[in-house]
KOLPA-820405 format. One record per atom (N, C-alpha, C): x, y, z. Coordinates in steps of 0.05 Angstrom, whole numbers, plus 5000, padded with zeros to 4 digits. Example, Ala and Ser with C-alpha at 12.3 -4.5 7.8 and 13.67 -1.06 7.14 Angstrom:
526448865156/524649105156/526449345156/525749555142/527349795143/525850015157/
END
This chain:
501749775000/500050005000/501850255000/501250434979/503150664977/502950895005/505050975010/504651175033/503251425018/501951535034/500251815024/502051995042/502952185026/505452305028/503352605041/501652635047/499652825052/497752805085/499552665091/499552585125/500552725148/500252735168/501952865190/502553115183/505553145195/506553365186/506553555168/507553375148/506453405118/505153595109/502053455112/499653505109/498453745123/499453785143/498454005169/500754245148/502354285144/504754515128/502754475104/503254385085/501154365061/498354585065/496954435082/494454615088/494954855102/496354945116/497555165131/498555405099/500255305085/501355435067/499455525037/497655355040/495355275011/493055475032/492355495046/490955725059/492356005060/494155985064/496456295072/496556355043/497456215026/497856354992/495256374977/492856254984/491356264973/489256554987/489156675005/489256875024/491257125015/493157125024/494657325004/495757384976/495057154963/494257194926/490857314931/489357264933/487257364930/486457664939/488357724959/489458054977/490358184942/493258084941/494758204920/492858304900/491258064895/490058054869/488058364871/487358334892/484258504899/485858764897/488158894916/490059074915/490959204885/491259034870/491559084843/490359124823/487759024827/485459064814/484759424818/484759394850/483559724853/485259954842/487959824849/489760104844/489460164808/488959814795/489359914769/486160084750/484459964768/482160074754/481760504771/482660454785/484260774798/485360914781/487760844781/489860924751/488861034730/486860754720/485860854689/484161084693/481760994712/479461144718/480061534723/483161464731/485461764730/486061954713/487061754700/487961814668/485961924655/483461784654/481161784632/480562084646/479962154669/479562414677/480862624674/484662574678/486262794662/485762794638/485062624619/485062634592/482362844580/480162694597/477962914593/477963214596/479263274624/478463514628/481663684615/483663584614/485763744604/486663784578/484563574557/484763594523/487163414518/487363544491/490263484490/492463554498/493163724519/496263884542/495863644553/493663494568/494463444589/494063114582/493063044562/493362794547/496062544552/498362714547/500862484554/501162404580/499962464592/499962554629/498062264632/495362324620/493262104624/494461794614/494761874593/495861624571/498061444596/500661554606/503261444620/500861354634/498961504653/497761444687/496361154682/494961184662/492260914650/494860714648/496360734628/498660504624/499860454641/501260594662/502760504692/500860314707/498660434713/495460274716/496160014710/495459984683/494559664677/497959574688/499159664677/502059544688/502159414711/501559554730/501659494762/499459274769/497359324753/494759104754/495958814748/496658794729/498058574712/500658534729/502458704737/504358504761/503258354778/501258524794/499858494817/498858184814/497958154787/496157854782/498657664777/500757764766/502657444765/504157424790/504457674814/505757614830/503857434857/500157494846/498657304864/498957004858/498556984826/498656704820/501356544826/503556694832/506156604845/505556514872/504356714884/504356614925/503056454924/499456374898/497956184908/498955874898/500555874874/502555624862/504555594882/505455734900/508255684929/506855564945/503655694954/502155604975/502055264966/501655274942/500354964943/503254744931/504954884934/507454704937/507954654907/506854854888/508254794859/511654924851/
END
């Protein structure tokens, strides 16, 4: 009968760590979402009210935005793949 390697010790770290990454990927995730829909939601407002002067201003802010959004999401799916021991 094969040992189930998901026992004891093991098993207790496993679930300890697959709760903790799955918990703070889902933080990150949320954190990154807001700041990036912020950002844009920024931009789109410099862009409106300042025309074109104030246009390159909006454009960098929206694009730093998704930037930070999109780290934010590969550096959650990193903690929640650590959590679960990939």
């Amino acid at each position: 009968m094969p040992e189930n390697q998901d026992k004891g010790a093991t098993g207790a770290a496993k679930f300890v760590t697959s709760t903790l990454g799955n918990t703070l990927g889902g933080v990150t995730r949320t954190v990154g979402g807001v700041a990036g829909t912020a950002g844009r939601g920024l931009g789109d407002t410099i862009n409106s009210a300042t025309g074109s002067a104030g246009e390159p201003i909006g454009n960098v802010l929206g694009s730093a935005s998704t930037g930070l959004e999109d780290g934010a999401k590969r550096v959650a799916k990193g903690v929640e793949d650590a959590g679960k021991w990939k």
